[in-house]
C-alpha positions in Angstrom: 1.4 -27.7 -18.5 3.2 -30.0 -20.4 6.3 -27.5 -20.5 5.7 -26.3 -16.7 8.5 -29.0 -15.0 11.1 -27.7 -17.1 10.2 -24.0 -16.7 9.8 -24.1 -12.9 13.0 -26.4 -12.7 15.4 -23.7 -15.0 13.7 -20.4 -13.1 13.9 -22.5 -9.6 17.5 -23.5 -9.9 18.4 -20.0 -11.8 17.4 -18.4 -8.2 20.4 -19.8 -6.0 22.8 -17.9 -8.4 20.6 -14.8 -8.4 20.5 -14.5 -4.6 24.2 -15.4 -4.6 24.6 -11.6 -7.0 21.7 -10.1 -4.9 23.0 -10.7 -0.9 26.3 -8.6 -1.1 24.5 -5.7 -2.1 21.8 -6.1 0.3 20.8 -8.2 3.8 18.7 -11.7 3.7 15.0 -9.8 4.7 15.7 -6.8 2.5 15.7 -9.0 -0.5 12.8 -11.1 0.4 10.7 -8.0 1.3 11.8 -5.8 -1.9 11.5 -9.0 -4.3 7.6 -9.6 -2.7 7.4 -5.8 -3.7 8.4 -5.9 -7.1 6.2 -8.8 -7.7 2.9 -7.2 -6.7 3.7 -3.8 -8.2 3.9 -5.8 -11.9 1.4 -8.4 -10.8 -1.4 -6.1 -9.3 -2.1 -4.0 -12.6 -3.1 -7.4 -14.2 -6.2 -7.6 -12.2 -7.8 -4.6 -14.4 -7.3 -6.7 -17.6 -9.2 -10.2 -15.4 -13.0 -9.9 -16.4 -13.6 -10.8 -12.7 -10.9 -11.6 -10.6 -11.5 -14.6 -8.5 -11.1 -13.7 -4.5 -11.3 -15.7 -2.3 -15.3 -15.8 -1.1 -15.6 -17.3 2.0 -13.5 -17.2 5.7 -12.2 -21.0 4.4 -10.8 -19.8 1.1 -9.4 -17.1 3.1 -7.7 -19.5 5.1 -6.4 -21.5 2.5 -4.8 -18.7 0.6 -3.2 -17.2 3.8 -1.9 -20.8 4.7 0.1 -21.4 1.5 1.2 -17.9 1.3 2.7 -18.0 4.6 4.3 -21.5 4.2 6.3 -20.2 1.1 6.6 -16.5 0.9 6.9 -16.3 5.0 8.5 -19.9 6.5 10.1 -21.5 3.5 12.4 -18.7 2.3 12.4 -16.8 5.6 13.9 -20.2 7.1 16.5 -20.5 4.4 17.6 -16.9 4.5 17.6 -17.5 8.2 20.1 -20.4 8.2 22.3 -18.7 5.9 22.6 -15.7 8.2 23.0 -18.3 11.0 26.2 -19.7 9.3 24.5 -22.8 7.4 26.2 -23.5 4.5 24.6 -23.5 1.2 25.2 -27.3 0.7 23.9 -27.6 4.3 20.9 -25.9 3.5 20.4 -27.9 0.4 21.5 -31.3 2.1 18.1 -30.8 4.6 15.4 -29.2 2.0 16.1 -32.0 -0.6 14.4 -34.2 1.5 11.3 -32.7 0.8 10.3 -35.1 -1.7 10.7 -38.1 0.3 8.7 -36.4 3.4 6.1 -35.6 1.4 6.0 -39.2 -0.2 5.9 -40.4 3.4 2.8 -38.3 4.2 1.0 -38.3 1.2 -1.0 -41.5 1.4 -2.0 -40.0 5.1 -3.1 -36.7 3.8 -3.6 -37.2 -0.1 -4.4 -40.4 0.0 -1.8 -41.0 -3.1 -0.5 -44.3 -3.5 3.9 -44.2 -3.6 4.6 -48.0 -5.9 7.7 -49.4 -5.1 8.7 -48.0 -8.5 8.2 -44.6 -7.1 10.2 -45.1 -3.7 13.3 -46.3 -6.1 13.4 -43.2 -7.9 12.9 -40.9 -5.1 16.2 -42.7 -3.9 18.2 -42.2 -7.1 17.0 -38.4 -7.1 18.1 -38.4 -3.3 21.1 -39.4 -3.9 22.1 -37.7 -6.6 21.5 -34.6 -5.7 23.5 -35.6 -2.7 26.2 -36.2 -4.9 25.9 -32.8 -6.4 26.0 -30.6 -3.4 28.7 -33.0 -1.9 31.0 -32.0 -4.7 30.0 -28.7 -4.7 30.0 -27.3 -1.0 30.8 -28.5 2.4 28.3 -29.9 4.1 29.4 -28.0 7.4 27.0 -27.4 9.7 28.3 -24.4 12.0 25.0 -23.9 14.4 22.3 -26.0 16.1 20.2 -23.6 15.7 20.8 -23.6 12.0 20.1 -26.8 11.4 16.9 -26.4 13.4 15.7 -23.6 11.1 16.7 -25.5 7.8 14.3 -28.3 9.0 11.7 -25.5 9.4 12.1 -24.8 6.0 11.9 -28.4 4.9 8.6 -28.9 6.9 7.3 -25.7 5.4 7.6 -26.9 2.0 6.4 -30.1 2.6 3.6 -29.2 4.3 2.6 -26.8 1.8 2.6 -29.0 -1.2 0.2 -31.7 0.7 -1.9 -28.9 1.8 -2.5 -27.4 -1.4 -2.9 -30.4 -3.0 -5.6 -31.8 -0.4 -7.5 -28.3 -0.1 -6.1 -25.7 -2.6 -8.1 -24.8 -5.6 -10.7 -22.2 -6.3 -8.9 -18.6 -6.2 -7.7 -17.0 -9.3 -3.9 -17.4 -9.5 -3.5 -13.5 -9.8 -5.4 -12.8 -6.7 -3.9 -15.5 -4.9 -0.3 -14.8 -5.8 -1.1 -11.1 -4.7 -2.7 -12.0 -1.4 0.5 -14.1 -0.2 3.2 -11.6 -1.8 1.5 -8.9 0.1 1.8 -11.2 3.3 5.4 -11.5 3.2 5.8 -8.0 2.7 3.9 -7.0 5.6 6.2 -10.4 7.3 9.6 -9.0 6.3 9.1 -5.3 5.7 9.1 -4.3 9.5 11.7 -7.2 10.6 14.0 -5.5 7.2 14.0 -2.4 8.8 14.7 -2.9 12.6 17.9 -5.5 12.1 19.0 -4.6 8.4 18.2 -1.0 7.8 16.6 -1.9 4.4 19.6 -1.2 2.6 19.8 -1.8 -0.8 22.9 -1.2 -2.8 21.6 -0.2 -6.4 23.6 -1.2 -9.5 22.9 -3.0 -12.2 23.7 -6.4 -10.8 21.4 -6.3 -7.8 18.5 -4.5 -9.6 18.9 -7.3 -12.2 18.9 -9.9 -9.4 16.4 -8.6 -8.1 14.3 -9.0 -11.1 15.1 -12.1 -11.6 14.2 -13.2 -8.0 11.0 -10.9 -8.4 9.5 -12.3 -11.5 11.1 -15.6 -12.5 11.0 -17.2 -8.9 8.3 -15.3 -7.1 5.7 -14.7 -10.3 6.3 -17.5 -12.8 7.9 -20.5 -11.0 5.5 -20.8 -7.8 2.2 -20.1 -10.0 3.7 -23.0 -12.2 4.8 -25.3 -8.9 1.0 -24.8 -7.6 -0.4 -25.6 -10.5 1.8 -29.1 -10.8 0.5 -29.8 -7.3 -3.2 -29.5 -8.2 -2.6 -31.4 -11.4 -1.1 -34.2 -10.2 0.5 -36.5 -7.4 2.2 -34.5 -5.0 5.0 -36.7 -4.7 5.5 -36.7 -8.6 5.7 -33.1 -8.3 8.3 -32.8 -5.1 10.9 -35.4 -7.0 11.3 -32.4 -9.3 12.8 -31.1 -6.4 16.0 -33.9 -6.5 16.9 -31.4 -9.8 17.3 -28.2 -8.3 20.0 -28.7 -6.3 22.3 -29.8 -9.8 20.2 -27.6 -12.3 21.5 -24.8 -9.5 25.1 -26.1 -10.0 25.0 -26.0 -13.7 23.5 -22.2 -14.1 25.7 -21.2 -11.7 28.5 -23.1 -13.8 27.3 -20.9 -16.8 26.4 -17.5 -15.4 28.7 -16.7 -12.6 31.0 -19.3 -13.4 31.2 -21.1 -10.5 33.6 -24.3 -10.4 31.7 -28.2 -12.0 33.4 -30.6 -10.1 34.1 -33.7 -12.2 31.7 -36.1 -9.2 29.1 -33.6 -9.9 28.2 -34.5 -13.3 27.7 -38.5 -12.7 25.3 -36.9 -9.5 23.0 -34.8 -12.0 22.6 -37.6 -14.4 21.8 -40.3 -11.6 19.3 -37.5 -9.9 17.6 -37.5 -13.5 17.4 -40.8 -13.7 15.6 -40.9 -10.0 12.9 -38.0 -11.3 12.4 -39.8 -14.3 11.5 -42.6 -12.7 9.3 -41.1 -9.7 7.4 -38.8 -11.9 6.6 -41.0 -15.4 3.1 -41.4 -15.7 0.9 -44.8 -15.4 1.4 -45.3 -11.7 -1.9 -46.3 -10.2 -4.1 -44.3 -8.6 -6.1 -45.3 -5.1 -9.5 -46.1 -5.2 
């Protein structure tokens, strides 16, 4: 667990520039629906090696799987697929859902009963800000629909809501099973809607497939186990001021790998966004009674 912020933040970030390869080859729903695919056809044949795999036992643990499933797998990337296709830009999109953190630092003494120090609100505002640097420098921040905008807060609200839900009532199902459950949601979500407005095509060559894989097991299998698994560890306000990184640790693999352009402003933005999460998310902040 110790290693788990760094590993969710690299295969987090590292799935911007994988969709970025992925979308020319394919639409926005095909990918989501064949990456939720890939992921239970590796993940399912693990259940035969789990002595006895933990499903969820009642109509409440049901509930809570189905719920967090359907806030990630279903509204939070449906809703960012969404406002691409609706002519959001990616800085747009990445403007609204890096507010998370501070939404969920609003709410959390409401519904986690987690205590956000002064300390806490000052770093949430130096990850805010540079990470607004980042996407500033990197995109434009063009917002080209209403309706875009609207669907990009959906995703925000999604993701918020999620991480205070889990961390208030998940708990209690096998990550296998429940990492199954919700893949297999947002394929039965996305498979139908694939088909009737995008054909389900799928260009293969050796970029897409390798996209694909990428989005399939580093994103879908490793990083969300590991961003659960934060959230029922800790504060989940420490845990969303990880988010402040993504947007520049998405800048800087997509630097590396597809050599996209660093602008100069950028690099002061990542190391004042570090600074922010360093300070939000260092232990010894009090806890309520």
């Amino acid at each position: 667990m110790r290693a788990a912020p760094l590993i969710f933040l690299v295969l987090w970030s590292g799935g911007y520039a994988a969709a970025k390869v992925a979308l020319p080859y394919t639409g926005p729903m095909t990918l989501l629906a064949l990456r939720y695919a890939v992921a239970i056809a590796l993940l399912a044949p693990v259940l035969f090696f789990i002595k006895q795999p933990e499903w969820p036992r009642t109509r409440a643990a049901w509930t809570h799987v189905l719920i967090v499933g359907f806030g990630i797998q279903v509204a939070y990337f449906g809703c960012s697929y969404i406002a691409f296709d609706l002519g959001m830009s990616a800085g747009a999109v990445a403007l609204i859902t890096s507010m998370q953190p501070i939404l969920v630092a609003l709410l959390a003494p409401t519904f986690t009963g987690e205590l956000v120090t002064s300390a806490r609100w000052v770093g949430l505002a130096l990850g805010l800000s540079g990470a607004v640097i980042v996407i500033a420098a990197k995109a434009t921040i063009e917002a080209e629909s209403a309706l875009g905008i609207v669907v990009a807060c959906g995703a925000l609200v999604a993701m918020s809501g999620v991480t205070l839900y889990e961390k208030r009532f998940g708990g209690g199902t096998h990550a296998v099973t429940a990492n199954v459950i919700q893949f297999g949601l947002g394929l039965l979500v996305f498979v139908p809607v694939a088909f009737l407005l995008e054909g389900f095509a799928f260009e293969v060559t050796t970029r897409s497939v390798a996209a694909l894989g990428y989005l399939a097991i580093g994103n879908s299998l490793i990083a969300i186990t590991l961003l659960l698994a934060m959230i029922r560890r800790g504060e989940a306000s420490r845990v969303s001021a990880l988010l402040f990184l993504v947007p520049p640790g998405a800048a800087l693999i997509a630097w590396v790998v597809i050599d996209e352009t660093m602008p100069p402003l950028a690099w002061p933005g990542m190391a004042l966004a570090a600074a922010g999460v360093y300070i939000a998310t260092r232990r010894g902040v009090p806890q309520p009674a």
